[in-house]
C-alpha positions in Angstrom: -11.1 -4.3 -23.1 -9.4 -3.5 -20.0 -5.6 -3.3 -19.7 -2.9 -3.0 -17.4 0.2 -0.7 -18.2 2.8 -2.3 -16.3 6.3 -0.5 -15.0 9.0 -2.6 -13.4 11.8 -1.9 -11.8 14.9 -4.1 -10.3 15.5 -3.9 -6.9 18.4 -5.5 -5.1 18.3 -6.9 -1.4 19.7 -4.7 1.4 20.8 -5.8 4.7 18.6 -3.4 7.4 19.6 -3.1 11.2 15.8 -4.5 11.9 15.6 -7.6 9.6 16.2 -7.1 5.6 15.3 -4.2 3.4 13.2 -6.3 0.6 12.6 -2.9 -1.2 13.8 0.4 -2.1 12.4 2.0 -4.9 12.7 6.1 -5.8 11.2 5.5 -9.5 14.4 7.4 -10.9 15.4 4.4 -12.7 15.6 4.8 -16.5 15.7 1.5 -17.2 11.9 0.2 -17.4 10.5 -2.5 -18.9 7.2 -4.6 -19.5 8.2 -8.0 -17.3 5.3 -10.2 -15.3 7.5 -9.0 -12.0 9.6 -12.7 -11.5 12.4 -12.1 -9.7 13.5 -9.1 -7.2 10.9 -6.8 -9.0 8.3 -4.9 -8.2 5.7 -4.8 -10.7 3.7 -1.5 -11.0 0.7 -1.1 -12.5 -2.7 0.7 -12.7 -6.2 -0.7 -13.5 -6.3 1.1 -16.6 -3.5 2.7 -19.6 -2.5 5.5 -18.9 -3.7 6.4 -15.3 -0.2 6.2 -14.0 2.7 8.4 -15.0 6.3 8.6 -13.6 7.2 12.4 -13.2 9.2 15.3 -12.3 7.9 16.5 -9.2 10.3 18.5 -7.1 7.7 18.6 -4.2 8.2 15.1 -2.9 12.2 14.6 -4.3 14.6 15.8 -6.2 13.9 12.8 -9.0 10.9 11.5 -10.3 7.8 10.2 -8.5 4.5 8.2 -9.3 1.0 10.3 -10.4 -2.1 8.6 -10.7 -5.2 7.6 -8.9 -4.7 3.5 -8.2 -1.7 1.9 -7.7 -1.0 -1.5 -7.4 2.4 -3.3 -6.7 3.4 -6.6 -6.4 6.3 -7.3 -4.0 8.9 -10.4 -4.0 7.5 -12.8 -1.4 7.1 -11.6 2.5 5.2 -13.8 5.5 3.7 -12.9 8.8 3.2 -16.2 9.3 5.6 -16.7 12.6 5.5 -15.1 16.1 7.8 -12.5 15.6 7.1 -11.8 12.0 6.7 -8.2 10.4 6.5 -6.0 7.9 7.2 -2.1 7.7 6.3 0.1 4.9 7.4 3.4 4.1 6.5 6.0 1.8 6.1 9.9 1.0 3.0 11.1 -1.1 0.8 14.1 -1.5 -2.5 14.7 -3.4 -2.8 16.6 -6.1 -5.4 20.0 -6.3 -7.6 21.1 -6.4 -8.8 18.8 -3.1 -12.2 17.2 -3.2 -14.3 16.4 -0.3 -14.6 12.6 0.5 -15.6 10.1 3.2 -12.7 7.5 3.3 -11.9 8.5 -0.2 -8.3 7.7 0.0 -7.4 4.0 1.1 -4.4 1.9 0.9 -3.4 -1.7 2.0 -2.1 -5.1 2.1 -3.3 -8.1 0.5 -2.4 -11.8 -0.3 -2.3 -13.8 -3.5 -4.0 -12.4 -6.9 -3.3 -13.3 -10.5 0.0 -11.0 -12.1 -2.2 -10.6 -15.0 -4.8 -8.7 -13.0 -3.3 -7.6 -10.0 -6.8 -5.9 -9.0 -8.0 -9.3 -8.9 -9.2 -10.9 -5.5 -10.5 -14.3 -5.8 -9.1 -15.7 -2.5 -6.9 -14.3 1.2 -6.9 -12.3 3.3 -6.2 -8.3 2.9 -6.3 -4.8 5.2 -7.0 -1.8 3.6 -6.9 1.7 5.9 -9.9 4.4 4.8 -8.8 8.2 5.1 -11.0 11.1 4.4 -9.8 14.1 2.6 -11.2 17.5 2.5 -11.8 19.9 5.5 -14.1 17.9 7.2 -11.7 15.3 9.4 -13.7 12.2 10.5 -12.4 8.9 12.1 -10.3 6.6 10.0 -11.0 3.0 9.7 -9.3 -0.5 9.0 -11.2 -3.1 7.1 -10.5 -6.3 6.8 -11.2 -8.1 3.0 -11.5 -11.9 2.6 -11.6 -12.2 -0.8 -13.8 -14.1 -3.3 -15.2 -14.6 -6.7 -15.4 -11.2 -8.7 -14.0 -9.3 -5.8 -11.0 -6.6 -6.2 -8.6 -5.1 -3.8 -9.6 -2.1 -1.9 -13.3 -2.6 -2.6 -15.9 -4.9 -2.7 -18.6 -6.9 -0.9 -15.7 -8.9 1.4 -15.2 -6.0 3.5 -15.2 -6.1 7.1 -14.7 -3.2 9.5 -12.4 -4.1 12.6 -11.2 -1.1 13.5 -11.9 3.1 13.9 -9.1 5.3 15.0 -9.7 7.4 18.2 -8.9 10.9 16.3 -10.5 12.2 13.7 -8.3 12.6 10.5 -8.0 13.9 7.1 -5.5 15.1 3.8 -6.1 18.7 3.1 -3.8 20.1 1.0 -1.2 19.5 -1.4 2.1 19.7 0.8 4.3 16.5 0.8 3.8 13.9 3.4 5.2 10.5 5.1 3.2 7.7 5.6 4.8 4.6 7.8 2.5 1.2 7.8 3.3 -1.4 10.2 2.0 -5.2 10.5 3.5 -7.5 13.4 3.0 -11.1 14.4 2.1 -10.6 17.7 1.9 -14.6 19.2 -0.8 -15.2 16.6 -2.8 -11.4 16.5 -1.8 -8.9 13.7 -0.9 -5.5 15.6 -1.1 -3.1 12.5 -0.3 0.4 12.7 -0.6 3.3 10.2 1.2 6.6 10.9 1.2 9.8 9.0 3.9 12.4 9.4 5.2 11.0 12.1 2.2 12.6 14.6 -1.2 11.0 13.4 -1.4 7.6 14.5 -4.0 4.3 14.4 -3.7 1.4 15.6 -5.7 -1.6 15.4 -5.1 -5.6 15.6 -6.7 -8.5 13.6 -7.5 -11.5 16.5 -8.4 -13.9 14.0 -6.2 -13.5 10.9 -5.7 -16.6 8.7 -2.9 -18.9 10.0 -0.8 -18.3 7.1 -0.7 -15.0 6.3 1.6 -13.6 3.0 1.1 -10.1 2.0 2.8 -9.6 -1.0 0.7 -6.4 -2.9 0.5 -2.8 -2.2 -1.8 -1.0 -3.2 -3.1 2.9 -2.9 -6.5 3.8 -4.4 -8.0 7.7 -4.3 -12.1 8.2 -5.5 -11.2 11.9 -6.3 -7.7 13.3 -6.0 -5.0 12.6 -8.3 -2.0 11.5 -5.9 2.1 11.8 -6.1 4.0 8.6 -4.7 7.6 7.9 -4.3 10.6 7.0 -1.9 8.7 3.5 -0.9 10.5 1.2 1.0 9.6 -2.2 2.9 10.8 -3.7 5.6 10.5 -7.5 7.0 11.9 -9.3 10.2 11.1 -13.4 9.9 11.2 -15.4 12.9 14.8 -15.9 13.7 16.3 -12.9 11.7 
């Protein structure tokens, strides 16, 4: 039977210069409990006990950080709904050695809705998930677009739709620490996204047609072959008006 080893954490809301900090989370809280994520929580969990770990790791920060495989978060409620609208994430992360060679092995992304029981779960919305390769062998990156359905799960499945290749060929090759900014904007009805790693690689693509309500309120990272480190996340969001 499949279960879900959940980590939660409180997180207050911040005041930012560019809208409102909705989350700040380092993982160096000792306080952790088993919660269904109500509230101003993320809830943290992994497809299976035991693939994810909170640890030292003094490569990424001075406190603890997140080691596992797949990741999943579910955030307190955000929209891009409005002209205007956006979200920003930020993050640091490295993979763990000894690297294996993948096509697109390593994805993360938004996606709507789900069931806090099974936050894998996909039955219906609207997601984007971005597809890096790792290894030596640097090839473009892609952004897919997942509409959901009965049976399907986030960052896979048969809902997948590429709309988007980046110009540049790209790909995680080593175990150094690096920063990963994610950015989705309302843009008069379009979705402008843009992923950007270590402040020099960047891809940008837009969704034309994205649903007419659009809430994105799960995070997730998933990697085929490489154990990965995850910590000092943060998200952004500017609503119409703000």
């Amino acid at each position: 039977m499949k279960s879900c080893f959940w980590l939660v954490f409180l997180i207050p809301l911040l005041a930012h210069a560019d809208g409102t900090r909705l989350v700040t989370e380092t993982f160096d809280q000792t306080n952790m409990t088993q919660s269904n994520g109500q509230g101003k929580k993320v809830s943290w969990s992994s497809s299976t006990t035991g693939n994810i770990q909170v640890v030292d790791d003094p490569v990424l920060a001075s406190g603890k950080a997140f080691k596992g495989r797949q990741i999943v978060g579910i955030l307190p409620f955000a929209t891009l709904s409005g002209p205007g609208d956006s979200i920003t994430v930020n993050f640091s992360f490295r993979l763990a050695g000894p690297i294996t060679t993948t096509d697109h092995g390593f994805k993360l992304g938004f996606f709507e809705g789900g069931d806090r029981n099974d936050p894998w779960f996909f039955a219906a919305g609207t997601g984007y998930r971005w597809n890096i390769s790792t290894g030596p062998y640097p090839i473009p990156a892609s952004l897919v677009k997942e509409s959901g359905g009965p049976g399907q799960k986030v960052l896979s499945g048969q809902d997948s739709n590429v709309i988007g290749q980046s110009t540049t060929a790209f790909s995680l090759n080593d175990t150094a620490k690096h920063t990963a900014m994610i950015s989705m904007v309302n843009s008069n009805g379009a979705i402008n996204m843009t992923l950007t790693i270590d402040g020099k690689w960047t891809f940008t693509a837009s969704d034309m047609l994205p649903p007419s309500t659009l809430s994105p309120t799960r995070f997730a990272i998933r990697s085929s072959a490489n154990t990965f480190l995850f910590d000092d996340f943060t998200v952004d969001i500017k609503a119409q008006g703000n």
